[in-house]
N, C-alpha and C positions, 0 to 999 in steps of 0.2 A: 504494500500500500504506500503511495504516496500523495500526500495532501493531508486536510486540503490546504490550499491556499489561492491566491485571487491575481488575476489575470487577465487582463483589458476586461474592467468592470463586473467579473464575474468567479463566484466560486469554483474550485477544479480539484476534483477527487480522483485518483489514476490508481486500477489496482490491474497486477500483471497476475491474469487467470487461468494462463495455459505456457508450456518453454517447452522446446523442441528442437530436434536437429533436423534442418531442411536439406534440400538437395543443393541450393547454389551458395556459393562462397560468396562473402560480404567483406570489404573492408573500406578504412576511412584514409583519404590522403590528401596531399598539398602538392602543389606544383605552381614552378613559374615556366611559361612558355614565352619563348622567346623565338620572335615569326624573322623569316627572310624578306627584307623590303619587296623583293620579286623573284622570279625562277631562275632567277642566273646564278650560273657557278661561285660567282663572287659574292653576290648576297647571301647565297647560304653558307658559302666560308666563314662572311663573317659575323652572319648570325650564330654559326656554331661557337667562334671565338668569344665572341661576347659572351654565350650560355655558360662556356667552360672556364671564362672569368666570373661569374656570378658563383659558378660550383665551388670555384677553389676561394668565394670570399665567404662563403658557407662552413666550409670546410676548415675555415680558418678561424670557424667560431663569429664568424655574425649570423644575426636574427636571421632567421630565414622568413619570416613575414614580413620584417619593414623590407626586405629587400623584393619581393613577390610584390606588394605594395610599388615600388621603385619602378621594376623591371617590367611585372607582369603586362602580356598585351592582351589578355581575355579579360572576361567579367569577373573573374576571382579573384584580380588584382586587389581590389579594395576590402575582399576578406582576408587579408592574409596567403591566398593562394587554396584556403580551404576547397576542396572539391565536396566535404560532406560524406556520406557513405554509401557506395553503388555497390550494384552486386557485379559479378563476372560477368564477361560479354557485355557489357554495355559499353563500355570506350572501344577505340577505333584496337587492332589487334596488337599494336607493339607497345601502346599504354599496358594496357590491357594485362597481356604477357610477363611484362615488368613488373609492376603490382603484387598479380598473382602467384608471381615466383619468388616473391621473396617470404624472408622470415623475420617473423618478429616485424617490429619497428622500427624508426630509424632513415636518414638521407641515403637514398640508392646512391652509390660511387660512379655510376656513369650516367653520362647524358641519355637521354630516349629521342627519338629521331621519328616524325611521326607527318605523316600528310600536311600537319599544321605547324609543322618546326622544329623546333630542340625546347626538351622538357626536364626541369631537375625537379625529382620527384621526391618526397619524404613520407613514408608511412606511417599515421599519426596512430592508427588501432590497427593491432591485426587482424588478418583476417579470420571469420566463422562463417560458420554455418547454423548456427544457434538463431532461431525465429522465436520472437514473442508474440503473444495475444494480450491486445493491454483493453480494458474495460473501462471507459469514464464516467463520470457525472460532472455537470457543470448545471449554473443555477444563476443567473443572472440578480449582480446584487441591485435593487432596485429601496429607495427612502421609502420608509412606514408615512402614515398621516404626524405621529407625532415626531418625527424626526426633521420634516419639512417642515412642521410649526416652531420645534427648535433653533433651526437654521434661522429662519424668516423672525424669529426673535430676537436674537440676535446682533441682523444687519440693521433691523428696524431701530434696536436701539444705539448700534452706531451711529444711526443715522439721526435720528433724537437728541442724541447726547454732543453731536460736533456741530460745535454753530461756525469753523471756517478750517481754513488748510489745517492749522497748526494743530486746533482742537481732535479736528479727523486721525492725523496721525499720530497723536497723543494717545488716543485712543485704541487706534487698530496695534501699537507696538505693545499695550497692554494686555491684549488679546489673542495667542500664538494660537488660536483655531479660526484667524483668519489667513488671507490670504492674500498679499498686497500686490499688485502689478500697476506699471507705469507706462500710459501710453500716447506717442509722440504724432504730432504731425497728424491729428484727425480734420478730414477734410466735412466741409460740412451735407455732403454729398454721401459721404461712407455707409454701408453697411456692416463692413466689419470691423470690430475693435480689437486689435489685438487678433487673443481667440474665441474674441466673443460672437457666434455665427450671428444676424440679425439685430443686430444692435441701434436700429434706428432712433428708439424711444430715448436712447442714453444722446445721440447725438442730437433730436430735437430737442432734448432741455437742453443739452450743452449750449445750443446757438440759440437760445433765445433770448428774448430780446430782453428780459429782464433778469437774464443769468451772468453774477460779474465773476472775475479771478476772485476765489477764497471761497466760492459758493459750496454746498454740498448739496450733495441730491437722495433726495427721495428712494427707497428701495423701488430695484428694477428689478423682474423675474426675466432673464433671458436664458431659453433652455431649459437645463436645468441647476442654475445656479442663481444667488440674489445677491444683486450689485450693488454695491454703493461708490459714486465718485464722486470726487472733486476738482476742480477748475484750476490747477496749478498755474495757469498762464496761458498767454495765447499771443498770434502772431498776425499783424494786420499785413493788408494787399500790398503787395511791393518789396520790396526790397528788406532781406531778414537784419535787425539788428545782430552786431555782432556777440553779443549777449546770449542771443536766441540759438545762438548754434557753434557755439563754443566748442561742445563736446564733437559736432562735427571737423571742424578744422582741426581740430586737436588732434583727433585719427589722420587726417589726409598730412599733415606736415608729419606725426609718426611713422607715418607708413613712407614718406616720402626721404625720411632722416633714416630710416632703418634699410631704405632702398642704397641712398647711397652708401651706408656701412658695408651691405651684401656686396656691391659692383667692385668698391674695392679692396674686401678681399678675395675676390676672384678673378681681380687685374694680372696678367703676368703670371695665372696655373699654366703647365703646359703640359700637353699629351692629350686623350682622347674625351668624349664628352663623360665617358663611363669613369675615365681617372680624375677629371677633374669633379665629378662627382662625388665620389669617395673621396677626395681628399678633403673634400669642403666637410664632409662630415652627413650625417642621416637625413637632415632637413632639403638636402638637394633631388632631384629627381629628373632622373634621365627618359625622356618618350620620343615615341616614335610617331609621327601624323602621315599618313597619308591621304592625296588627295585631298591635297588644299591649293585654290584656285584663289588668282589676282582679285576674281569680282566680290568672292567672299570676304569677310574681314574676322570669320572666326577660323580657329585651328581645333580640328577632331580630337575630344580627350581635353582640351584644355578651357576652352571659349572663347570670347570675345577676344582678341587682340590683331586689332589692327597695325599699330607700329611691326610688330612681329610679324605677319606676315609682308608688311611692303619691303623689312629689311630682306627678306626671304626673296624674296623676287629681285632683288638687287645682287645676290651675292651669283657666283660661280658654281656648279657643281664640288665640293669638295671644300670648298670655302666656308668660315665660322664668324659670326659679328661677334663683336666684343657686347661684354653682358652690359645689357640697357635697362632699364625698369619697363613692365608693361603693365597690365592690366589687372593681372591677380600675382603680378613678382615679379622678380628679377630674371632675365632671361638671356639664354646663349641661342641663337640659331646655328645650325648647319644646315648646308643644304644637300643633300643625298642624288636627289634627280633632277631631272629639269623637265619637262617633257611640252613644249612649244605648242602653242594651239594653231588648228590647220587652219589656213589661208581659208577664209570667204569669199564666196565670186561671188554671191549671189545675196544680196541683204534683203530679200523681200520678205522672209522672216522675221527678219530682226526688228521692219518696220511698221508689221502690223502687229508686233510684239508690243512696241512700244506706243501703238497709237491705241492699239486694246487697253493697256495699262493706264493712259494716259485719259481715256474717254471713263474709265473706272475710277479715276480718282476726280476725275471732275465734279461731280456733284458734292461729296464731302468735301472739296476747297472750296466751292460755292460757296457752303454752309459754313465752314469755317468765316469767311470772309465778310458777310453778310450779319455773321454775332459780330465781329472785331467794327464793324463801322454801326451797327444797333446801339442804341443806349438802352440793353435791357437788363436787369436786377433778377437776379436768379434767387428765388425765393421759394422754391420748392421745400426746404427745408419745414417749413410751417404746416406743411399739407400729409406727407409721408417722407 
């Protein structure tokens, strides 16, 4: 028996009712795969190189997950390289084979070589043949009538008891069965606060007309929770004091001070992106994109970064920029291929492409254009 205990909302009671030895062999394992940019003799050289560098840093006593994390180019990447526990026959046959040939636990000592590349495998459980029957109960924890009158007592009397800011949190720090959240930049248009789904009612007091900073509010049931907030401040049309967004710039010059820390010291590593990777230390990470295009300005795996991809398209095949800051870090390109886009003779495509496009966005700039010269007052707020 196991339980109970409570999980996404509900109670969970596990009792194992039946154990047996089945016909197919189970086991759990990790792997990092490491793919060849393409079918050429050279890229799978040196994707093998690469694999058989990650083996011997393995081997050498690093993490085998941060590094699966680092290296990996499947979906596993971000578990650690976990694959979880399959039975036999299910992976492609040289996985497969590998796996089920070993004993025990433990990092296989050679690479696996497999339709999708070079694989360093670690076997986290061995493998059985041992089937269980497991039996549940779950019960959805749902509030009594008086549990709800509890609650709603409560907020009621927070809400009673705080006649402004200071009072409210005087109050709620006196009280560790609640539950305090602070939320920024509510538009008066919003439905959601935070993660409060439907929250209109919070944001029509919020804007009304006789709600000031320091105000507290009336309990609100949204869901199934009972709200109470307060008015810590607000931000008129125009341009934000620099007061109001402090804690903003404060990140964007940190991130921007901590950028130039990263760039140099990774001025002047030399050798491959994998060594200068490891040398910099765990926080670096080494990927592989393919099939990133001039017109896009995102890179596969990583996101948004336009700098990074224009320096990409500027360099040489084999050629590397010096680390620049982008969009979510610090970064090195290389560039691995090139592959030229073919000549157009014929743009007639291209220009009912763009007058398709062009005839679609017409009526919303219309309308955009049309509020910007209206004097009209958005006042929905009032209504819903």
């Amino acid at each position: 028996m196991y339980g109970p205990y409570t999980s996404n909302g509900a109670l969970a009671l596990y009792k194992v009712v039946d154990a047996r030895e089945g016909n197919t062999s189970a086991v759990r394992a990790s792997h990092i795969l490491i793919r060849p940019e393409n079918d050429t003799p050279e890229a799978k050289a040196a994707a093998k190189a690469k694999a058989e560098n990650v083996l011997s840093q393995i081997k050498g006593g690093a993490d085998f997950a941060q590094l699966a994390t680092q290296y990996g180019s499947d979906g596993t990447a971000s578990v650690g390289g976990d694959l979880g526990w399959f039975a036999e026959g299910r992976m492609v046959p040289a996985f497969d084979k590998a796996v089920f040939s070993a004993s025990g636990t433990g990092l296989l000592p050679n690479l696996v070589e497999t339709e999708y590349g070079y694989h360093i495998i670690k076997i986290t459980a061995p493998k059985t043949k041992q089937q269980y029957k497991v039996a549940t109960v779950q019960r959805n924890l749902e509030p009594s009538e008086a549990t709800r009158d509890a609650a709603y007592g409560i907020a009621d009397e927070l809400a009673g008891t705080s006649g402004n800011t200071e009072e409210f949190r005087a109050n709620v720090a006196q009280n560790k069965s609640l539950v305090k959240e602070e939320a920024a930049n509510i538009g008066k248009n919003n439905v959601l606060v935070n993660n409060l789904n439907n929250a209109r009612e919070l944001v029509r007091w919020a804007y009304a007309k006789d709600t000031e900073v320091g105000d507290v509010s009336p309990v609100f049931e949204i869901s199934d929770q009972f709200v109470v907030a307060t008015i810590t401040g607000k931000r008129e049309k125009g341009y934000a004091e620099i007061e109001d967004i402090r804690e903003e710039l404060t990140a964007a010059v940190r991130n921007e001070v901590k950028a130039e820390q990263i760039i140099a010291k990774l001025k002047g590593r030399k050798g491959t992106l994998d060594q200068i990777a490891a040398s910099y230390g765990p926080d670096a990470m080494v990927r592989t994109a393919d099939n990133v295009t001039f017109a896009s300005a995102t890179i596969p795996g990583i996101g948004v970064e336009p700098v990074a991809v224009g320096k990409a398209f500027g360099l040489k095949p084999g050629a590397r920029t010096a680390p620049f800051e982008g969009q979510a870090g610090v970064m090195m390109v290389e560039l691995t291929q090139l592959n030229k886009a073919p000549e157009i003779n014929d743009f007639s495509n291209v220009k009912a492409q763009m007058r398709n496009e062009r005839a679609g966005n017409l009526e919303s700039r219309a309308f955009e254009a049309i509020k910007e010269k209206a004097d009209i007052k958005d006042n929905r707020v009032r209504f819903f």
